[in-house]
N, C-alpha and C positions, 0 to 999 in steps of 0.2 A: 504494500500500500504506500508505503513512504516513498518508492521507487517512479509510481504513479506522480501521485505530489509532487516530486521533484521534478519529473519531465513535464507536467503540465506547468509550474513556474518557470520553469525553461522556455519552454514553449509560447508562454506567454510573455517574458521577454525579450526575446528572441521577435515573435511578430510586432510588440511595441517598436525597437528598434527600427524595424521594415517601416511599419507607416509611421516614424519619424521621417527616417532617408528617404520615403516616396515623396512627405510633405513637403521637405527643403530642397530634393530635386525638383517639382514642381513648380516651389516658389521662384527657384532660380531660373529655370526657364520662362517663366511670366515675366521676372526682370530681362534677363537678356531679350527676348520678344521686344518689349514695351522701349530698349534702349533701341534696338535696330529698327523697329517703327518708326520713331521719331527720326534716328538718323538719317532713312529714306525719304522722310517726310522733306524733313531741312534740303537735305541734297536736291530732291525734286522743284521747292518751292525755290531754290536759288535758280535753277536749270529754267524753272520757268518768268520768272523774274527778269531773270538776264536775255531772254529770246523775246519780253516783251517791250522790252528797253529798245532791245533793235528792233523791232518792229514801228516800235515811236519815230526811232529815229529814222528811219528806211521812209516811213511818212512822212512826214517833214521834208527829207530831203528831196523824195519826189513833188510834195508841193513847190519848192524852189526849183524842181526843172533839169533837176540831171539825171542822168543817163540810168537804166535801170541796171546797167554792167558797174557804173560805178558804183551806185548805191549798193549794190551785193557784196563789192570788194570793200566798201568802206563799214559794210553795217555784221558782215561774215556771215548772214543770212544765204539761203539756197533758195534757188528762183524757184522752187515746190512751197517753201515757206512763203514767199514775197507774194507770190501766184493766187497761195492760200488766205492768206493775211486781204490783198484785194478783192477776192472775191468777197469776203466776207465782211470788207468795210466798202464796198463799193465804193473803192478810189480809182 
């Protein structure tokens, strides 16, 4: 009987440990999750920031009358973007 007892205190420590390590594995994955989220987030929202800056600017400089070869070389925009960007402000 004693032998019982003991393996079920065992046993019972034993799976306490488990769903500790499962909890704080868990948590730690939600942290890292929730850090690369964000990270993607940032990266993305500069990527889109910055194409909308030239895009600003790509307007502009077609209202002043240059060349749509210059404005791609000076704004590093691709004439699919510039294309896309007019159609959709109809300039």
């Amino acid at each position: 009987m004693k032998m019982v007892d003991q393996w079920l205190r065992n046993a019972s420590n034993h799976f306490g440990e488990l769903e500790s390590s499962f909890i704080r594995g868990r948590n730690r994955g939600k942290e890292e999750g929730r850090a690369e989220g964000l990270e993607e987030g940032r990266t993305e929202g500069l990527e889109e920031g910055s194409l909308q800056k030239s895009l600003d600017v790509a307007q502009k400089l077609l209202a002043r009358g240059l060349d749509i070869e210059d404005v791609l070389e000076i704004t590093g925009l691709t004439s699919e973007q510039l294309t896309r960007f007019s159609k959709e402000h109809q300039f």
